[in-house]
Rosetta silent file (secondary structure, phi, psi, omega in degrees, C-alpha in Angstrom):
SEQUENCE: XXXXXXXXXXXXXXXXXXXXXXXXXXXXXXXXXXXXXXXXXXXXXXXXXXXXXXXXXXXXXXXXXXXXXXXXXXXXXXXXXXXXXXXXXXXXXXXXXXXXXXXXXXXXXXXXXXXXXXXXXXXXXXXXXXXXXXXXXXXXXXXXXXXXXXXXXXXXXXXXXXXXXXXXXXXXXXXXXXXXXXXXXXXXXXXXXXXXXXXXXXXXXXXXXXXXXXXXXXXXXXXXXXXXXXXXXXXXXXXXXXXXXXXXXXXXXXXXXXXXXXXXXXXXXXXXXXXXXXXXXXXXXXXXXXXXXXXXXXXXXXXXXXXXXX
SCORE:     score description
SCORE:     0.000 S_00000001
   1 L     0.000  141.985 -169.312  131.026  150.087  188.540 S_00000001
   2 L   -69.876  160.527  137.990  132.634  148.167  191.393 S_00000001
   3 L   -51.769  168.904  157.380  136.103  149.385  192.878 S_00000001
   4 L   -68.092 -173.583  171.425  138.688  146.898  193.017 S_00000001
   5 L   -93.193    5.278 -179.830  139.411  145.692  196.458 S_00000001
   6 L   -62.308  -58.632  172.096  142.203  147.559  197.054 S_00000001
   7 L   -53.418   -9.573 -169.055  140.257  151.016  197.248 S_00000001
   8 L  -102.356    6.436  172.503  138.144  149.403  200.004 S_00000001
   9 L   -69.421  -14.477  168.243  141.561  148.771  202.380 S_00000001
  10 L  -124.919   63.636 -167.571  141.477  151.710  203.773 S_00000001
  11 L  -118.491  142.922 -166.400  137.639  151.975  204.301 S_00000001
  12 E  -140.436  155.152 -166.185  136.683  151.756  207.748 S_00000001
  13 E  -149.672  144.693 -173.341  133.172  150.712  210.551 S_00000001
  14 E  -119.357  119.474 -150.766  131.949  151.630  212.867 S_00000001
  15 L  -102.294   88.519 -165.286  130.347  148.866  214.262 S_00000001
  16 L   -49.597  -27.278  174.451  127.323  150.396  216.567 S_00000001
  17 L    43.979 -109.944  152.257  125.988  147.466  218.508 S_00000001
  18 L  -121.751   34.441  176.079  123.613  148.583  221.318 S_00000001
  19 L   -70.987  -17.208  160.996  125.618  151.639  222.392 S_00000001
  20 L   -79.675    3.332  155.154  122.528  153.432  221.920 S_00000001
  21 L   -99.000   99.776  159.409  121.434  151.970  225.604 S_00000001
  22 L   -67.936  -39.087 -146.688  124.468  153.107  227.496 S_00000001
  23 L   -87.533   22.284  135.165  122.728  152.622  230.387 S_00000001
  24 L   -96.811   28.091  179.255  122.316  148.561  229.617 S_00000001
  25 H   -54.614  -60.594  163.440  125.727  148.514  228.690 S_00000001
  26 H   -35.434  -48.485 -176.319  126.605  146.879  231.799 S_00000001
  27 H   -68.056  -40.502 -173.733  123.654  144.427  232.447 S_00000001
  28 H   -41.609  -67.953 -165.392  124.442  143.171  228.299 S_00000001
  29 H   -59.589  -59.646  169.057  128.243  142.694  229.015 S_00000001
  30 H   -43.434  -45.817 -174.335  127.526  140.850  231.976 S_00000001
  31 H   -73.183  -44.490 -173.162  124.857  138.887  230.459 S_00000001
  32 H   -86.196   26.870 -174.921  126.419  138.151  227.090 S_00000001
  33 H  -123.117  -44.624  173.888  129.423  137.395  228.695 S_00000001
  34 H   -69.993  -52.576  178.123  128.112  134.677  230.917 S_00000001
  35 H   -46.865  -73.622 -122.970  126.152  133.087  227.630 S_00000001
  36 H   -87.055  -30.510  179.886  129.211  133.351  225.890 S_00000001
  37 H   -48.513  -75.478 -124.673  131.378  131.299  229.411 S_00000001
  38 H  -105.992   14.496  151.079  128.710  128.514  229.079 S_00000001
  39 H   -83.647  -50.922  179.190  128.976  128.044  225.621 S_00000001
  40 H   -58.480  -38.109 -158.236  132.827  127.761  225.615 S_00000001
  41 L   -97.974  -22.126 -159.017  132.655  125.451  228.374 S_00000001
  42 L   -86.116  -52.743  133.467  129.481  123.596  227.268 S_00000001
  43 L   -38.512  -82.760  173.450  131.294  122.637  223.910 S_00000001
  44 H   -18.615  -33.957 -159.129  134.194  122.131  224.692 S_00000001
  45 H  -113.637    3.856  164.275  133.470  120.092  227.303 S_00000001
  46 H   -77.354  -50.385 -163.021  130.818  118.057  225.212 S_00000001
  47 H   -72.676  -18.896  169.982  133.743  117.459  222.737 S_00000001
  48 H   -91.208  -13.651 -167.729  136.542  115.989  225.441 S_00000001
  49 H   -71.713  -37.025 -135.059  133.483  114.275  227.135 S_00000001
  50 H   -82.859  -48.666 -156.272  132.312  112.447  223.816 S_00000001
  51 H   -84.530  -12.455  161.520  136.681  111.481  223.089 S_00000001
  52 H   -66.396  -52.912 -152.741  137.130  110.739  226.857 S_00000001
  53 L   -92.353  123.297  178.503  134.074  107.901  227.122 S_00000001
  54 H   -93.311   -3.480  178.634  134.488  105.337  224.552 S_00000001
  55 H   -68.060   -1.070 -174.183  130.795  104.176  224.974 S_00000001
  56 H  -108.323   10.887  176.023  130.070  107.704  223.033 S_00000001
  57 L   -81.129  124.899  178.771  132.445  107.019  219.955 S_00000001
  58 L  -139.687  157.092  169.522  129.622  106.559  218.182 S_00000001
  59 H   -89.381    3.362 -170.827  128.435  108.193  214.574 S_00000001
  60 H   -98.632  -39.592  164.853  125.557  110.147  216.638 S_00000001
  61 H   -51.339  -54.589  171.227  128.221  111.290  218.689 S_00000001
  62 H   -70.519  -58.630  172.308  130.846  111.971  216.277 S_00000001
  63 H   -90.036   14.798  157.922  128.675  114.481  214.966 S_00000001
  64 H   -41.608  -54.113  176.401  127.592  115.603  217.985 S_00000001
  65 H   -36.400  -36.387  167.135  131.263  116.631  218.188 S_00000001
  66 H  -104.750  -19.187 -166.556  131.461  118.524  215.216 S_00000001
  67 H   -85.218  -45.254 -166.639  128.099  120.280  215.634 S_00000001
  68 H   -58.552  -72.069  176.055  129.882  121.451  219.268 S_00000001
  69 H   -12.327  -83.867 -174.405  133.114  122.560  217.604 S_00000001
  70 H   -25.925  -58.844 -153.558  130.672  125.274  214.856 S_00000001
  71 H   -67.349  -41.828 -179.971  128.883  126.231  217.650 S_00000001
  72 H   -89.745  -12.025  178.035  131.893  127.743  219.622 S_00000001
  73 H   -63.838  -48.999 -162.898  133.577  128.486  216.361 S_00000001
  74 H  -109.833   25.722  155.402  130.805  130.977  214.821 S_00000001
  75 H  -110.052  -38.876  161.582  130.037  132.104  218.304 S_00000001
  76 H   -58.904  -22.874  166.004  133.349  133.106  219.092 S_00000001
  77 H   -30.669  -58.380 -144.179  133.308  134.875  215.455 S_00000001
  78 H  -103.785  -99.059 -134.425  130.904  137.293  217.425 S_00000001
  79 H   -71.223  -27.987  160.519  130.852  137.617  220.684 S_00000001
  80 L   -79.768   12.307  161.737  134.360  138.885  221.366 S_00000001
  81 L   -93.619    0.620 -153.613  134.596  141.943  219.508 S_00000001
  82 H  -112.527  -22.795  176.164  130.759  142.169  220.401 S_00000001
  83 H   -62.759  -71.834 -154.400  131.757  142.385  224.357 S_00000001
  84 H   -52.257  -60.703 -168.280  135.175  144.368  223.726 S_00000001
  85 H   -31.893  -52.718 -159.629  132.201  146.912  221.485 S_00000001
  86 H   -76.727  -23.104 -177.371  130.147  147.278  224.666 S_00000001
  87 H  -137.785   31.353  153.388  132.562  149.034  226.862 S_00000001
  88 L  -115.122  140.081  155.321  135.159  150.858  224.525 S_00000001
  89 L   -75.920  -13.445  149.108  134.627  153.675  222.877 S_00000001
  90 L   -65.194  124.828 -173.580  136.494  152.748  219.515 S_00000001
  91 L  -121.721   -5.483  179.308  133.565  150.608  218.234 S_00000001
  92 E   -79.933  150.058 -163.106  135.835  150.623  214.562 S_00000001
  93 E  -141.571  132.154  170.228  136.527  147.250  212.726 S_00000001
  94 E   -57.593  151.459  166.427  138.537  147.339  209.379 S_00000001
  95 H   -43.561  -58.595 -159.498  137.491  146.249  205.841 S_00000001
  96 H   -56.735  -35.505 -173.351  139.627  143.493  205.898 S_00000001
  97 H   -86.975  -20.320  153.771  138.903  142.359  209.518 S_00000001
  98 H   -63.374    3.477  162.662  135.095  142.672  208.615 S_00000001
  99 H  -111.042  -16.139  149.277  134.927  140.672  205.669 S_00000001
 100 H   -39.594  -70.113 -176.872  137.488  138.176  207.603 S_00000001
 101 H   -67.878  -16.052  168.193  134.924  137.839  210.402 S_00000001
 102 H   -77.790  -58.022  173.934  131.747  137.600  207.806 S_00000001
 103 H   -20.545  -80.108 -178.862  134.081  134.935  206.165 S_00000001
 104 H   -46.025  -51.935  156.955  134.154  132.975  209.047 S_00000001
 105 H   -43.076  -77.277 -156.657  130.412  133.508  210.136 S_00000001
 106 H   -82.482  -13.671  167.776  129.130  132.251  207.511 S_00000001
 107 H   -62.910  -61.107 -175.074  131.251  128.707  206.805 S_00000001
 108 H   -20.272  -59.699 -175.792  130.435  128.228  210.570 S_00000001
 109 H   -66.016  -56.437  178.269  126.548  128.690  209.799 S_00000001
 110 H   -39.408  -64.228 -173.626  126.455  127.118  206.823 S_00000001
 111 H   -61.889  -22.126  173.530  128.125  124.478  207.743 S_00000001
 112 H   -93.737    3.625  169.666  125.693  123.688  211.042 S_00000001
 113 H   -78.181   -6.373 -177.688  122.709  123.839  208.786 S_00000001
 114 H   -90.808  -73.506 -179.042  124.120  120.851  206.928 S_00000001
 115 H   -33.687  -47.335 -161.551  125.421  119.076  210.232 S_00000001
 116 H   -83.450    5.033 -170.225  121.753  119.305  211.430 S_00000001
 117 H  -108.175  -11.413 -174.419  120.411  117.908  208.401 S_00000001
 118 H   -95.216  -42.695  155.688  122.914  115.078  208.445 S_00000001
 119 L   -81.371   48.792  165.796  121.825  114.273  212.534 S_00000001
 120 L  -133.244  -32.433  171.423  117.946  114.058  211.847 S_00000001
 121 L   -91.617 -159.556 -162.033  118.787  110.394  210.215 S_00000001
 122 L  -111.456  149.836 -166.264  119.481  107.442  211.395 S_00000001
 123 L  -105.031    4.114 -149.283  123.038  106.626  212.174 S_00000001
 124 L   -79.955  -27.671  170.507  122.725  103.533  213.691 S_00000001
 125 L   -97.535   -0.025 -175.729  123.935  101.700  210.015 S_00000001
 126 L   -50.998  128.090  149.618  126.791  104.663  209.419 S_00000001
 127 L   -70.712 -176.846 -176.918  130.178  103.249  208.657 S_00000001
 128 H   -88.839 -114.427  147.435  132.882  105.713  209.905 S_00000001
 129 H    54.998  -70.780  173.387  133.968  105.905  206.388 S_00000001
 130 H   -56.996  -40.285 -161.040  130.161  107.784  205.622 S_00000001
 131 H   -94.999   -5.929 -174.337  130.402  110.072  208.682 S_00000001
 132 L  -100.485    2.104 -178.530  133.736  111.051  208.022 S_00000001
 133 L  -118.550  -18.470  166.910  132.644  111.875  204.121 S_00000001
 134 L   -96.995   15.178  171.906  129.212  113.679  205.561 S_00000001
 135 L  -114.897  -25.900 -169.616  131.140  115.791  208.163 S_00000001
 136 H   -96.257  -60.759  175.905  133.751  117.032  205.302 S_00000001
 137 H   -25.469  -77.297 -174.671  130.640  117.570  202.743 S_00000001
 138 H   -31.835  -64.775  165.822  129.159  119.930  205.448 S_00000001
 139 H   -71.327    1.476 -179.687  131.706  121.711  205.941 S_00000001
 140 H   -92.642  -43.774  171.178  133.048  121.902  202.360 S_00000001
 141 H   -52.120  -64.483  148.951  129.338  123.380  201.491 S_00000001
 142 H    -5.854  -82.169 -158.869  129.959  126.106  204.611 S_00000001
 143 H   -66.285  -25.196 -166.217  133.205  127.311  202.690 S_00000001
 144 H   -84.852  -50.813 -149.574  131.708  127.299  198.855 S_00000001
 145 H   -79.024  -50.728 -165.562  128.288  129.061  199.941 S_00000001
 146 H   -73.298  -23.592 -164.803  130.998  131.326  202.542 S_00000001
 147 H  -109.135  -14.922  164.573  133.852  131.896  199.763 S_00000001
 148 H   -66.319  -37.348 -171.558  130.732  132.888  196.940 S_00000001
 149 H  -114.317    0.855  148.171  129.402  135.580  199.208 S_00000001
 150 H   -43.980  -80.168 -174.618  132.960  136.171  200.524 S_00000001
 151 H   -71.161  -32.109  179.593  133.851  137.382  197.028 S_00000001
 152 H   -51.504  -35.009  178.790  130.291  138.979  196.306 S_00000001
 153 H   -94.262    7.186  172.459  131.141  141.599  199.234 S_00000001
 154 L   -99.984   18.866  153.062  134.851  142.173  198.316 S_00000001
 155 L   -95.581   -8.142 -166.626  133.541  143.681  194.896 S_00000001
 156 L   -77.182  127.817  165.843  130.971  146.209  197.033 S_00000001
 157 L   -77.695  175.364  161.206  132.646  149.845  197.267 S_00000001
 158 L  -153.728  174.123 -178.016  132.649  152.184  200.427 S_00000001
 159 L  -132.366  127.113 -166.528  134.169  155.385  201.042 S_00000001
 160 L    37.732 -134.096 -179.989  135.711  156.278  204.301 S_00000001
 161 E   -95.784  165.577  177.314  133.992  155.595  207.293 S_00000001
 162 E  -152.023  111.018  171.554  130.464  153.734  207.658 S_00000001
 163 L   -50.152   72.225  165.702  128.147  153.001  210.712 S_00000001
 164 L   -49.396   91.567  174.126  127.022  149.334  210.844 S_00000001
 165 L   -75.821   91.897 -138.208  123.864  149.210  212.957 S_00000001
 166 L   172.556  155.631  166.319  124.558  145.608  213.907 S_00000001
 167 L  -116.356   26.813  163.236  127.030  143.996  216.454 S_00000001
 168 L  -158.191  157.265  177.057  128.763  142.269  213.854 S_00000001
 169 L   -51.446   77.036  156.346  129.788  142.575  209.934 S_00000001
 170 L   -68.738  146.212 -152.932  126.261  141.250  208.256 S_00000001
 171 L   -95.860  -36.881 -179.512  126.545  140.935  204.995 S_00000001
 172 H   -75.135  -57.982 -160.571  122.413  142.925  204.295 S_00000001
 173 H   -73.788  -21.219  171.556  124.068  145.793  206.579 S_00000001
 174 H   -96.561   -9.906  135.956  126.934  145.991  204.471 S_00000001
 175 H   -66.047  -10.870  172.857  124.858  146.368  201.523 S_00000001
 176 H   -90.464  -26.199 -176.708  123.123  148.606  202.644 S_00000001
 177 L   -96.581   15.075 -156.699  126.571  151.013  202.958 S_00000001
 178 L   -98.294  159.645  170.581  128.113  149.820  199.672 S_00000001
 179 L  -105.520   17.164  177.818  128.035  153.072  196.689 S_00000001
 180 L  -101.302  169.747  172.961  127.839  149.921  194.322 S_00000001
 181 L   -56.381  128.005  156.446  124.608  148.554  192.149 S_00000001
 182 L  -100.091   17.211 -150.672  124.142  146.001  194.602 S_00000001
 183 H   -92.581  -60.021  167.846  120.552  144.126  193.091 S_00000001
 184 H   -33.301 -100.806 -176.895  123.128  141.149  192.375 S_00000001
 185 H   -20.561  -29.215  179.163  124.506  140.847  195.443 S_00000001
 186 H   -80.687  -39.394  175.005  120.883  140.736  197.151 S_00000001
 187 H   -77.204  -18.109  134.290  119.922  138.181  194.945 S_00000001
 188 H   -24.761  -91.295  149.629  122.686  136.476  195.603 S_00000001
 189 H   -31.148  -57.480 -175.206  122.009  136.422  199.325 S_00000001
 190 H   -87.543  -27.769  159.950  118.474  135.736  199.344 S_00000001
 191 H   -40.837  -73.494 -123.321  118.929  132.984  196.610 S_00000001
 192 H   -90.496  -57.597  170.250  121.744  131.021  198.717 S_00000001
 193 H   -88.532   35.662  134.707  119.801  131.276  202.021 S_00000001
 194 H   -77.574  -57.641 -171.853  116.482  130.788  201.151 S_00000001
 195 H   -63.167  -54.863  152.571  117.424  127.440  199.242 S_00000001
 196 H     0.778  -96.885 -169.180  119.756  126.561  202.491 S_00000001
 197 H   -78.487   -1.077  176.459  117.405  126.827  204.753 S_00000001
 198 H   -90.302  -55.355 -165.989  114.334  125.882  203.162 S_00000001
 199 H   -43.798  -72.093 -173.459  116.088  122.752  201.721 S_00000001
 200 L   -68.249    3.372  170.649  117.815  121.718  204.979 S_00000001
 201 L   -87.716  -27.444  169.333  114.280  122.425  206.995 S_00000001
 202 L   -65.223  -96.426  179.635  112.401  120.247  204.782 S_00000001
 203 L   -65.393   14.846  152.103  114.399  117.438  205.342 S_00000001
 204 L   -81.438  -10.458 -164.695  115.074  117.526  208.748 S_00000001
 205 L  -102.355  -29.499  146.545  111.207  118.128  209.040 S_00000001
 206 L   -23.624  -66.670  164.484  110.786  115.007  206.860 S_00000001
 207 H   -42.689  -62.361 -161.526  112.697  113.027  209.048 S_00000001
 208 H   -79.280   12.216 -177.332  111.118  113.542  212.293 S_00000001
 209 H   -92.591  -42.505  165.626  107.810  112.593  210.478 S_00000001
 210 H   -82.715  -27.581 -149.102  109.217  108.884  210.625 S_00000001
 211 H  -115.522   41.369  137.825  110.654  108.737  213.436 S_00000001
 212 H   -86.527  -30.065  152.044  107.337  110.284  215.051 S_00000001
 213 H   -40.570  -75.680  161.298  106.214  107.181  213.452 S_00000001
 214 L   -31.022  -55.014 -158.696  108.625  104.772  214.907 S_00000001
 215 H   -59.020  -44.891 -176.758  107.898  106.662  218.144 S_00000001
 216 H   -71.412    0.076 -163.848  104.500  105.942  217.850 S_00000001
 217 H   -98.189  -25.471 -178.090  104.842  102.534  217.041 S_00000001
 218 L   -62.238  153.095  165.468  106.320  101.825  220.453 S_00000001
 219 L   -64.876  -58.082  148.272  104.890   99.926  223.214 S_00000001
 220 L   -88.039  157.794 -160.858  105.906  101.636  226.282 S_00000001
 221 H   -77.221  -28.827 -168.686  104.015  104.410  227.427 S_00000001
 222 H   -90.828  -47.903  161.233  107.400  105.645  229.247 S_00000001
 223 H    -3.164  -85.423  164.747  109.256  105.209  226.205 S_00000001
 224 H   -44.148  -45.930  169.362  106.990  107.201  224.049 S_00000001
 225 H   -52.817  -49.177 -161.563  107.166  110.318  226.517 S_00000001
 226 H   -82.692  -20.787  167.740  110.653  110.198  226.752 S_00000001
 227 H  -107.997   13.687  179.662  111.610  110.124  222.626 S_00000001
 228 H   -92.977  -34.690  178.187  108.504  112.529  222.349 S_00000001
 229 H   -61.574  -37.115 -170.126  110.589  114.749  224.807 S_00000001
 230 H   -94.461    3.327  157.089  113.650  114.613  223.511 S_00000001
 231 H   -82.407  -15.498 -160.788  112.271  115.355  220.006 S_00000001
 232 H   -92.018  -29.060 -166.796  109.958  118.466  220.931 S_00000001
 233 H   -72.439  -40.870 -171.345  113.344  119.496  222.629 S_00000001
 234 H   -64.322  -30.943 -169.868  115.532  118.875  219.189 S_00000001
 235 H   -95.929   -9.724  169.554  112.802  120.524  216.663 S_00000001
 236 H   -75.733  -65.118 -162.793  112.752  123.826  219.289 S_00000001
 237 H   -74.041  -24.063  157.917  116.171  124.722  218.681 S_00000001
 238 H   -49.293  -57.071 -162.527  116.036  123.485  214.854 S_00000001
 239 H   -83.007  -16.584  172.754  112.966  125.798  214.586 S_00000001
 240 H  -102.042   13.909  174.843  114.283  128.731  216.078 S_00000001
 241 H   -84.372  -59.803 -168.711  117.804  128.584  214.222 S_00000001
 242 H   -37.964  -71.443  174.510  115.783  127.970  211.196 S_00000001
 243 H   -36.646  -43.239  176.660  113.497  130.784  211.763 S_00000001
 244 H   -81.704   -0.267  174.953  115.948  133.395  212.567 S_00000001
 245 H   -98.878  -63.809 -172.100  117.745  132.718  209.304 S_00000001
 246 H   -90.108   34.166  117.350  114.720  133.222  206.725 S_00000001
 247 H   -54.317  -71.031 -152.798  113.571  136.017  209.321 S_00000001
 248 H   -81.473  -27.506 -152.107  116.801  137.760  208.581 S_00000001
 249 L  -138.308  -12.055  174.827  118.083  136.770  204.878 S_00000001
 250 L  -125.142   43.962  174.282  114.664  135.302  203.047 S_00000001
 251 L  -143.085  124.127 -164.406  112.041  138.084  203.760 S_00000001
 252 L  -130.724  137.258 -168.037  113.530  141.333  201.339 S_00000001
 253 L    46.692  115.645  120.502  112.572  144.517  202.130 S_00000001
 254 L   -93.413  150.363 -178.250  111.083  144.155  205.708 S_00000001
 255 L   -65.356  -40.172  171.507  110.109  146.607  207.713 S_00000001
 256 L   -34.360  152.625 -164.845  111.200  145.619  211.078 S_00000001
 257 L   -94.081  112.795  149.370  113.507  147.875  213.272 S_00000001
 258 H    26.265  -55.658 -163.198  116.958  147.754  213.693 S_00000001
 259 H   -88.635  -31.064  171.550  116.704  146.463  217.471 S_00000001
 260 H   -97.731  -11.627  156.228  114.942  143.384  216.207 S_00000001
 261 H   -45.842  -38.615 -168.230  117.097  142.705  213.624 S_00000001
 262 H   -95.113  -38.735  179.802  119.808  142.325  215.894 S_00000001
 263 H   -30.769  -65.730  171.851  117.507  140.613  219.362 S_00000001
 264 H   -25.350  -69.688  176.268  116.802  138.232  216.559 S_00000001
 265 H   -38.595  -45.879  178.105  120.154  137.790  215.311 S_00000001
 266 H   -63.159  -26.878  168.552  121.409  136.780  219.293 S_00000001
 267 H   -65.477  -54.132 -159.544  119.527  133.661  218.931 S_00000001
 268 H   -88.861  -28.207 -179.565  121.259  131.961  216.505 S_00000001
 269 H   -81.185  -45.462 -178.138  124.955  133.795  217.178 S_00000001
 270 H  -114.587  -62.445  153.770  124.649  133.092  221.114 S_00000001
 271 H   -23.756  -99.155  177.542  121.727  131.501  222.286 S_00000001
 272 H   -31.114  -51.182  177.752  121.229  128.434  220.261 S_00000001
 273 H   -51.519  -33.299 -164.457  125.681  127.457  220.632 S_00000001
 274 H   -57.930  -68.159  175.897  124.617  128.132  224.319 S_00000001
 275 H   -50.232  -78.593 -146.534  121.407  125.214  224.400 S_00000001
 276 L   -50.612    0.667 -162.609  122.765  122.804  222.036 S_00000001
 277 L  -122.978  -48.031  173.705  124.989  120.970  223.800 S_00000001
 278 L   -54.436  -65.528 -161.667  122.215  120.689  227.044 S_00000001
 279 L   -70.476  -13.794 -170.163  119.355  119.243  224.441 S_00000001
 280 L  -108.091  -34.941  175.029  121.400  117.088  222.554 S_00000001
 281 L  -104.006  -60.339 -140.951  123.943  115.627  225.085 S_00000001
 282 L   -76.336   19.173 -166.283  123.841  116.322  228.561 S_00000001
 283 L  -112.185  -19.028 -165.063  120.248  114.976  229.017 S_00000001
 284 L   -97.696  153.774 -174.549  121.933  111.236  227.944 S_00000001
 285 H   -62.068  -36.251  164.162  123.108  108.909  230.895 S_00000001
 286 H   -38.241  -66.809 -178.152  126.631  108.219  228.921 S_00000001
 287 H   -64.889  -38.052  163.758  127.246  111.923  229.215 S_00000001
 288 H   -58.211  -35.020 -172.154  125.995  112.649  233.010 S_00000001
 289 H   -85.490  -40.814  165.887  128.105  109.307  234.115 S_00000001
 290 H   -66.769   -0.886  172.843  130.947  110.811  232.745 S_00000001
 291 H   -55.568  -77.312  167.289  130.471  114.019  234.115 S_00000001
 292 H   -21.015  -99.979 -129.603  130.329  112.396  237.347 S_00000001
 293 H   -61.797  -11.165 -162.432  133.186  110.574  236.982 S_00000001
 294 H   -88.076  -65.007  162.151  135.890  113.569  235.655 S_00000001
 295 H    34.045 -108.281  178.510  133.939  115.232  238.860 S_00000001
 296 H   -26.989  -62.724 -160.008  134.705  112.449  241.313 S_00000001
 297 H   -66.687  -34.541 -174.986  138.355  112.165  239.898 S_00000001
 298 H   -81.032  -16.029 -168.832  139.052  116.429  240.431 S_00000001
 299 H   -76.711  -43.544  169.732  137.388  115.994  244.044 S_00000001
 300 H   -57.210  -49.061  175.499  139.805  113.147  245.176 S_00000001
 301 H   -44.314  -53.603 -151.514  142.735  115.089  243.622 S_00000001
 302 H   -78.889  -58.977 -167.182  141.642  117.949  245.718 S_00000001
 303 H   -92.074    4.843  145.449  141.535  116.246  248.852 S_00000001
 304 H   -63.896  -40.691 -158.097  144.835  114.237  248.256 S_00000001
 305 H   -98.041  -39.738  122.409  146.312  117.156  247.871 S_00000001
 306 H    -4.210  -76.544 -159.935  144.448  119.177  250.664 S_00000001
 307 H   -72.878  -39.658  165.267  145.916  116.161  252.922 S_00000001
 308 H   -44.130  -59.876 -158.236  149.115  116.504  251.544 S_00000001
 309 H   -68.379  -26.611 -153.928  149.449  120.285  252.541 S_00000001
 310 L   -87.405    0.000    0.000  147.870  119.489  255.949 S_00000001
């Protein structure tokens, strides 16, 4: 029988992370610290680029906009307690702020498998009216599928302290520590993301089946390279989000180690927010002229101002 949630407030984690390499503590922190810069800045600065340039109000755009926003949302979930982890020795996280930060994780996720299934059609007939009722769907799915498995782990007991090997509150690792029947809860899990990600994989894989059609239907030769490119780039980062989610949450009981549970795990929490913003925008000439131009505009400031001092 479960505790209530009460008994689990003063239950406590230890959240282990790769502290069993001290000696790549350093190289990590450095590394996942730079991923984690050029993520922050590479959203962000897709989302004032797209609201600076009005040739990019667009509906391909607009959810370009929101898919940046998840991506620094449910990467910042992570990586700054996963930094702070690597070079303190308190490595403890609370109940509360670990099912807060699982909370959060998972609307995020949820919500960009939906986004990406909603950017595989074509947008080109969207009223604003549709993209503004398929960006609030997405994210209203994120929070039901996030507040269902939300409540499934605030029924799980623990007792004192408990050693997550993970660099963040996973929901399978915290199941693994609970003293409750837990066969629900797994079934739960493996139910919600298995259908998820199967669902939303299908039809995004659906899609690109016409418009490898379309593509193929073109005339030029330079054409064809050029949407063949920028599709082989869009289904690699689809396929390795995809992957590392029914790697992690639709294969029960696996065998696999610890260490690849979590390598795995960095793709889709850091990697992929890191990419997605290069393959999807910064490759289009709208987005590169404005680059330029906010550029241009800080370089002149600088040497007005330069000339001023002189």
């Amino acid at each position: 029988m479960s505790l209530p949630y009460g008994n689990n407030s003063r239950a406590m984690f230890i959240l282990l992370g790769f502290s069993s390499y001290p000696e790549l503590k350093v190289p990590l922190f450095l590394m996942f610290l730079t991923i984690y810069s050029f993520t922050v800045i590479g959203n962000i600065g897709m989302i004032l680029i797209i609201r600076i340039n009005p040739k990019l109000h667009t509906p391909m755009y607009f959810f370009l906009s929101h898919l940046s926003f998840v991506d620094f949302c449910y990467s910042s979930v992570i990586a700054p307690k996963m930094l702070v982890n690597l070079v303190s020795k308190d490595r403890t996280i609370s109940f509360i702020e670990c099912i807060v930060q699982y909370f959060f994780f998972a609307v995020f996720v949820v919500t960009e498998s939906i986004l990406l299934v909603v950017m595989a059609y074509d947008r080109v007939t969207m009223s604003k009216k549709l993209c503004i009722c398929l960006v609030v769907g997405s994210y209203a799915w994120g929070l039901t599928c996030s507040l269902t498995m939300t409540c499934s782990a605030v029924q799980l007991s623990f007792v004192g302290f408990n050693t997550i090997d993970h660099f963040f509150c996973e929901f399978s690792s915290l199941l693994a520590l609970s003293c409750s029947d837990t066969r629900v809860n797994q079934i739960l899990l493996f139910s919600l993301s298995t259908v998820n990600a199967l669902s939303t994989l299908l039809i995004i894989l659906l899609s690109y089946v016409f418009i490898l059609g379309t593509i193929l239907k073109m005339q030029s030769s330079k054409g064809r390279r050029k949407a063949f490119s920028t599709c082989a780039s869009h289904l690699t980062t689809i396929t390795i989000f995809y992957d590392t989610i029914l790697f992690l949450y639709s294969v029960p009981h696996s065998n696999n180690s610890k260490l690849t549970f979590k390598v795995v795990s960095l793709f889709y929490t850091l990697v992929i927010p890191m990419v997605n913003p290069v393959i999807y925008s910064l490759r289009n000439k709208d987005v590169k002229d404005t680059i330029r131009k906010i550029m241009n505009i800080k370089f002149i400031i600088f040497l007005h101002s330069s000339s001023q001092e002189l």
